[in-house]
C-alpha positions in Angstrom: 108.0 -8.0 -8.9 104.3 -9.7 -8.8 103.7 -12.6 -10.8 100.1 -14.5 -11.6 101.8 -17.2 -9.0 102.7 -15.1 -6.3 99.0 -12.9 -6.6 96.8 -16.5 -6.3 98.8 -17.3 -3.5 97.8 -14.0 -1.7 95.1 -14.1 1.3 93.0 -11.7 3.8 94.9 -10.9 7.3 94.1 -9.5 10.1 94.1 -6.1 8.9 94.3 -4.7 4.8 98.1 -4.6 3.2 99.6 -4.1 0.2 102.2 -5.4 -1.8 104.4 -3.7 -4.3 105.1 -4.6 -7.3 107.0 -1.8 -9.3 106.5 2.0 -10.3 104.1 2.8 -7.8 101.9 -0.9 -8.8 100.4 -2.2 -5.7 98.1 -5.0 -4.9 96.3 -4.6 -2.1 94.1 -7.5 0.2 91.1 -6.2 2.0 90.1 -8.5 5.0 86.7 -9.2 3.3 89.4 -10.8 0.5 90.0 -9.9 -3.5 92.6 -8.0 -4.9 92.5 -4.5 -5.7 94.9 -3.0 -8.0 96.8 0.4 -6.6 98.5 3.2 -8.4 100.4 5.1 -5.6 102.0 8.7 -6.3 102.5 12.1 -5.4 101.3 14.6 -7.0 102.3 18.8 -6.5 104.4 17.1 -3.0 101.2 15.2 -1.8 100.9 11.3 -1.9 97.8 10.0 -3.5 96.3 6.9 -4.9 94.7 5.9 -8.0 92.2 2.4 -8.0 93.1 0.8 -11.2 90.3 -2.4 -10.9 90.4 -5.5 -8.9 92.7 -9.0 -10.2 92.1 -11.5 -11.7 89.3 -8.9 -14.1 92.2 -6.6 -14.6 95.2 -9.0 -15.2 98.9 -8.0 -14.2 99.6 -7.0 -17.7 96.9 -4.7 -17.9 97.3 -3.2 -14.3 100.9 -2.1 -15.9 99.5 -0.5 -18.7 97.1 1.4 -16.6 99.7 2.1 -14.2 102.0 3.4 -17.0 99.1 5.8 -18.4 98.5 7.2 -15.0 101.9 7.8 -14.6 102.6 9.5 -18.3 99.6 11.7 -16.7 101.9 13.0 -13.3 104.8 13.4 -15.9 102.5 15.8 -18.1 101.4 18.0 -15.0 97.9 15.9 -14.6 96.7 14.5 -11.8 94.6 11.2 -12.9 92.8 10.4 -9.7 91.3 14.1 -10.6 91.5 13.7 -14.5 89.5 10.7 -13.9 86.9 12.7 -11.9 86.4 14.9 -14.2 85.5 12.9 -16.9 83.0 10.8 -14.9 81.9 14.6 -14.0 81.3 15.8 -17.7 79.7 12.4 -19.2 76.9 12.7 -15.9 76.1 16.1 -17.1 76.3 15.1 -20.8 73.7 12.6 -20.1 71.6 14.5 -18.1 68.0 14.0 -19.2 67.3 18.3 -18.7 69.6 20.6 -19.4 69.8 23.2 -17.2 71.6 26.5 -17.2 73.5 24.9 -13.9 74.4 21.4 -15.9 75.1 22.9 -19.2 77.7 25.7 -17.3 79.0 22.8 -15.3 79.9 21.0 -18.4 81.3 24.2 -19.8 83.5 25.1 -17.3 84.6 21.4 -17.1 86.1 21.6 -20.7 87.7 25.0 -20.1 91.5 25.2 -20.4 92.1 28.3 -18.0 94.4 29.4 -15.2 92.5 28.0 -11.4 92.1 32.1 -10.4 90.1 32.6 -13.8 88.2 29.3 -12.9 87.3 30.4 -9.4 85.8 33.1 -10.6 83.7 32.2 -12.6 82.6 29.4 -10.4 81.7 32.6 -7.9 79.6 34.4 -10.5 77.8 31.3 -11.6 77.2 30.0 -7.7 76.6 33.7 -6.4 74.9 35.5 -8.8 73.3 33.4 -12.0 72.9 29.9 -10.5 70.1 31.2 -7.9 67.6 32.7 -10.4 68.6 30.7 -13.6 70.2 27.4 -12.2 67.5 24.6 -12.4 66.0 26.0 -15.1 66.0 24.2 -18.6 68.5 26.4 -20.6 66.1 25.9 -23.6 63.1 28.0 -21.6 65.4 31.0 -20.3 64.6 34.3 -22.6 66.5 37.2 -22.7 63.5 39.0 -19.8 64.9 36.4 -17.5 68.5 36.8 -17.7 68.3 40.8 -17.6 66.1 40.7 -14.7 68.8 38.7 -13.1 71.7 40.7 -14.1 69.2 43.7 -12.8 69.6 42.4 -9.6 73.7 42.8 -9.9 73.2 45.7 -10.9 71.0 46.8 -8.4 73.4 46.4 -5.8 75.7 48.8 -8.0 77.9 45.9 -8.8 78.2 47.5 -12.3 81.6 45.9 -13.5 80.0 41.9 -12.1 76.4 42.4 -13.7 79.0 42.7 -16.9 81.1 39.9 -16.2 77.7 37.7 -15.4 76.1 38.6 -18.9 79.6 37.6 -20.4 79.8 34.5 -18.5 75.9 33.5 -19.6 77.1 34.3 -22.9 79.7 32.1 -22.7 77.4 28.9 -21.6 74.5 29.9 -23.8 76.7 30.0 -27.1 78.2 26.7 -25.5 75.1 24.9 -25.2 74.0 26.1 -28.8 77.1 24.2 -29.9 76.4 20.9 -28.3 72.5 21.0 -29.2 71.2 21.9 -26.3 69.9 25.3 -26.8 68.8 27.2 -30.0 69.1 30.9 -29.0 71.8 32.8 -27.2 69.8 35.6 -25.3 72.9 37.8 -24.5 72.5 38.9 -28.0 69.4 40.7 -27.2 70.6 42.6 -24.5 73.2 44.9 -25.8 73.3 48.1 -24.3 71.0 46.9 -21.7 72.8 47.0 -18.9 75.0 50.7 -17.0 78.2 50.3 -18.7 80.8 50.6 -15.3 83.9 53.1 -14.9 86.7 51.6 -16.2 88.7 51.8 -13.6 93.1 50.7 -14.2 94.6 49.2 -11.3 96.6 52.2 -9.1 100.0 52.8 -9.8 102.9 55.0 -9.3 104.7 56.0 -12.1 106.6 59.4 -11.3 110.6 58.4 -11.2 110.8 60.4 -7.8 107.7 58.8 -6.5 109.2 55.4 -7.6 112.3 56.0 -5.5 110.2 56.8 -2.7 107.9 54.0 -2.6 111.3 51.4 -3.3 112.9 53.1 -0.3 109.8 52.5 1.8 109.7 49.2 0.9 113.6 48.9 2.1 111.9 50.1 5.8 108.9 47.9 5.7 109.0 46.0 9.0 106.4 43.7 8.9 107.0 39.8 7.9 110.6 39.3 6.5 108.7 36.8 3.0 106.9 39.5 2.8 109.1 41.9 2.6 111.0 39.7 -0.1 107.6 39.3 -2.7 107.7 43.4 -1.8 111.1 43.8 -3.0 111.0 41.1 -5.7 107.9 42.2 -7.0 108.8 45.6 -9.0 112.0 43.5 -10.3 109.9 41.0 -12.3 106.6 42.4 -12.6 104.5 39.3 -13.1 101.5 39.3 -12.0 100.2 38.6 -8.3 99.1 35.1 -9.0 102.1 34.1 -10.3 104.2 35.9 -8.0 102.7 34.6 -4.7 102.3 30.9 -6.2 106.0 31.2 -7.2 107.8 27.4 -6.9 111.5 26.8 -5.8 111.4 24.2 -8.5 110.5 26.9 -11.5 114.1 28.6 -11.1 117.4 28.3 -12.0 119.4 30.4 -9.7 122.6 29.8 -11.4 121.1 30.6 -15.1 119.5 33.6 -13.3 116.0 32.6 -15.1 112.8 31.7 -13.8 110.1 29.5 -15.9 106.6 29.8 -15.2 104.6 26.5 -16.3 101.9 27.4 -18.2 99.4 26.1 -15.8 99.6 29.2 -14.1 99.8 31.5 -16.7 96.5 33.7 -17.8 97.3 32.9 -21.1 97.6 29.5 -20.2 101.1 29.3 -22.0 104.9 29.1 -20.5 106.5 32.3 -19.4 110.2 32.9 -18.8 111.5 35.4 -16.9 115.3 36.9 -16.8 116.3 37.7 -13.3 118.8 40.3 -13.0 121.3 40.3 -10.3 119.6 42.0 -8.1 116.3 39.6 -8.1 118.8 36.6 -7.8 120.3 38.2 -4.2 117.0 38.7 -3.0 115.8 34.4 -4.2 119.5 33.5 -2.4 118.6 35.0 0.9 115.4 34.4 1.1 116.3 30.6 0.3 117.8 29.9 3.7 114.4 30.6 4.7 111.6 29.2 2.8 114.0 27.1 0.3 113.3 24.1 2.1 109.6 23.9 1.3 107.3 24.1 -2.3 106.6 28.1 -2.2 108.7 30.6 -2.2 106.2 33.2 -0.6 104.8 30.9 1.6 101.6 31.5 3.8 102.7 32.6 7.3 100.1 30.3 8.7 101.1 27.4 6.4 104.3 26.3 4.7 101.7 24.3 2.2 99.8 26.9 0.9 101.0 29.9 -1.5 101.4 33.3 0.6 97.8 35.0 0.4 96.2 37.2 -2.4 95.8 40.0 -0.3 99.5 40.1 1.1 100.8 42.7 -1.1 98.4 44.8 -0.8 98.1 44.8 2.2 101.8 45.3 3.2 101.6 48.4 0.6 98.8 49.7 2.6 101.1 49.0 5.7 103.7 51.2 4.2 100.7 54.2 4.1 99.8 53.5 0.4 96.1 53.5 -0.6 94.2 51.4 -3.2 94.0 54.5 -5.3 97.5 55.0 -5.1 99.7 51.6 -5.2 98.8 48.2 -6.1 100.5 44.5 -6.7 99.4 44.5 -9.8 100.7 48.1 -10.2 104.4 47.3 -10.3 103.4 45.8 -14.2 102.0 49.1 -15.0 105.2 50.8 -13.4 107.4 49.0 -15.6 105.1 48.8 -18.8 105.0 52.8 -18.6 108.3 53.7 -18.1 110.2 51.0 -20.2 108.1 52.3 -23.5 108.5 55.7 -22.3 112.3 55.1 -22.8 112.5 53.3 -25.9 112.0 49.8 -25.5 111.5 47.1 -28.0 107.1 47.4 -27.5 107.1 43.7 -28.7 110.0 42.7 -26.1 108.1 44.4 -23.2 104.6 42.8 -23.8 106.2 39.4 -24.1 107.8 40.3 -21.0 104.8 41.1 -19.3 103.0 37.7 -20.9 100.4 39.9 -23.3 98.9 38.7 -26.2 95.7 39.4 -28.2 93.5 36.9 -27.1 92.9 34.9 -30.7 96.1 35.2 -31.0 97.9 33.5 -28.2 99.2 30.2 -29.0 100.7 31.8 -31.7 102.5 34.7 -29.8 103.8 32.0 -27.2 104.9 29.2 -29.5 108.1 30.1 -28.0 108.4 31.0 -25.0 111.6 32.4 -25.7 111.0 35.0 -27.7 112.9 38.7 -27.8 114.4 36.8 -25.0 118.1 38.3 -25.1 116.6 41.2 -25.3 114.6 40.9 -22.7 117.6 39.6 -20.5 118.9 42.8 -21.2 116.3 44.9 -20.2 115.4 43.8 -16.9 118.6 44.1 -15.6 118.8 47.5 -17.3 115.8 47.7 -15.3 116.7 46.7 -12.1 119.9 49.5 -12.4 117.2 51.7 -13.0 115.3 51.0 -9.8 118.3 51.5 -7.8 119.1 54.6 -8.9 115.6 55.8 -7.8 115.8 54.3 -4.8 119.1 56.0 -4.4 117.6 59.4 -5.1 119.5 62.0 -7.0 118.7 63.0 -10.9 118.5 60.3 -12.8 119.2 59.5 -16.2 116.4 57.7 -17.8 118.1 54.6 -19.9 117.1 54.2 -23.6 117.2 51.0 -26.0 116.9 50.4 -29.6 116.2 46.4 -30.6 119.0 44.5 -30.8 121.5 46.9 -29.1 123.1 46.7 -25.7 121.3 48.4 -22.3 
């Protein structure tokens, strides 16, 4: 442990070291000389550091408290050294003498509590679309003409659905920026109707029982990557959603209590999500553990251990396995098991906590516990899993019913 003593009596080397003191605390001695305070930690498996001042302005005493902060921080899921970054971030662009469009959305998207896929993509429709015509102007000056003869362009390039997304995104900042007093008008509101409403279009998904069976049994064949062909098989047994599937952590499951918890970091909805495993899902996590159980990921990247197995994996695996975009997605295995379980009698309320749904204003309340129907639930995904087999077996099957509360 550093005392005052011990830090005066400190003095330049050859080359810069450090010295511990405890928690992660370290002095360290530059060859120019001072002392620099150190918070070292890792943060998601990588080691980082955090500059907490330099001694004797920052005395030992409050080099501990700072320490201690920074580590409540890890032990919340924050990362300081970025926490910190983003606060010097948002009080620049709060102090920026013009607001413009590109500050004010900045600043916005700064304060934004929402999943890192929702974030990076509205980063893209800001950067790629809105930022070029609308960026560096003063948000005060920009007029309803302006921003439709941007969207125009989107739309243009029959990019109906984005030229939606853009005018909800501007909407977004503009109603922002009216908050904070830096614009007086939201010029979305003037442009309703505007713009080609786009085909909604639902992501592709087999539903037919028979169909099912045949698209399990060619996932059984699939003969491509063997993690792969795990997030393949695991994927119509908890139908999550890509995202979370692909970015699945060793350390969010309990094997042994056949559950998996999702922080809710990396939930849309931005709140915890359990998940039941039935036995089948917990055969395929033990095998595949000798594997990949070593590292962070479960579906790693095949290029790199460190990074999450890619967005376009699935996908492509199922086109692989001769299924088209128009007739099997990842994301389809949720509309797979959303159809059929309230097709045979479900719990509705079970199923959509199940799949992590929840009216929008309504969310924190719907997930104050992420427990919820959750017996039920347990129930029904291994009732589920049954199910799949059965298809996969071929034969007639017998689709399974459930009332609330009873047995599967």
């Amino acid at each position: 442990m550093l005392t005052d003593a011990k830090l005066r009596a400190l003095k330049p080397k050859d080359k810069l070291y450090r010295v511990t003191d405890a928690a992660g605390l370290v002095v360290e001695v530059p060859v120019s000389g001072g002392l620099r305070w150190r918070f070292r930690y890792r943060f998601n498996g990588i080691p980082k550091m955090l500059s907490l001042g330099t001694y004797p302005s920052i005395s030992l005493a409050q080099a501990r408290a700072r320490r201690d902060a920074a580590r409540a921080q890890v032990a919340n899921g924050i990362d300081p050294s970025a926490s910190r970054q983003e606060a010097k971030r948002e009080r620049a662009l709060a102090l920026a003498p013009v607001h413009t469009f590109r500050s004010v959305a900045e600043l916005w998207m700064v304060r934004q509590d929402v999943a890192e896929a929702t974030a990076s993509k509205s980063r893209w429709i800001f950067n790629t679309f809105l930022y070029p015509d609308l960026g560096d102007r003063p948000i005060k000056e920009i007029t309803g003409r302006d921003l439709l003869e941007t969207l125009r362009k989107v739309e243009g390039k029959d990019m109906l659905e984005t030229a939606k997304r853009a005018k909800i995104k501007a909407g977004q900042v503009f109603r922002f920026a009216i908050i904070e007093g830096f614009a007086d008008v939201d010029p979305t509101t003037s442009l309703r109707g505007a713009l080609k409403a786009p085909k909604v279009k639902h992501h592709a998904a087999i539903v037919d029982p028979h169909k099912v069976g045949e698209l399990l049994r060619a996932i059984d064949g699939f003969s491509g990557q063997y993690v792969t062909l795990c997030a393949l098989r695991f994927a119509p047994l908890v139908f999550v959603r890509p995202g979370e599937l692909r970015q699945a952590e060793w350390s969010e499951f309990d094997l042994d209590a056949a559950v998996w918890r999702i922080p809710g970091g990396r939930m849309k909805m931005k709140a915890a999500h359990i998940v039941p495993l039935s036995k089948q899902a917990v055969a395929i996590l033990r095998e595949l553990q000798g594997f990949t159980g070593h590292g962070r990921f479960v579906f790693p990247s095949i290029r790199s251990a460190s990074r999450p197995m890619s967005e376009n994996t699935i996908n492509a695996a199922l086109r692989r396995l001769g299924y088209t975009g128009d007739e099997m997605t990842g994301h389809g295995f949720r509309s797979l098991a959303a159809t059929r379980l309230n097709e045979m009698g479900w719990n509705a309320d079970a199923i959509e906590r199940q799949l992590a749904h929840a009216e929008s204003n309504k969310v924190r309340d719907a997930y104050t516990h992420a427990a919820q129907y959750l017996k039920e639930r347990t129930r029904m995904m291994q009732a589920w899993a049954d199910y799949l087999d059965a298809l996969k077996a071929g034969g007639k099957v017998v689709a399974f019913k459930s009332q609330a509360g009873s047995a599967a």
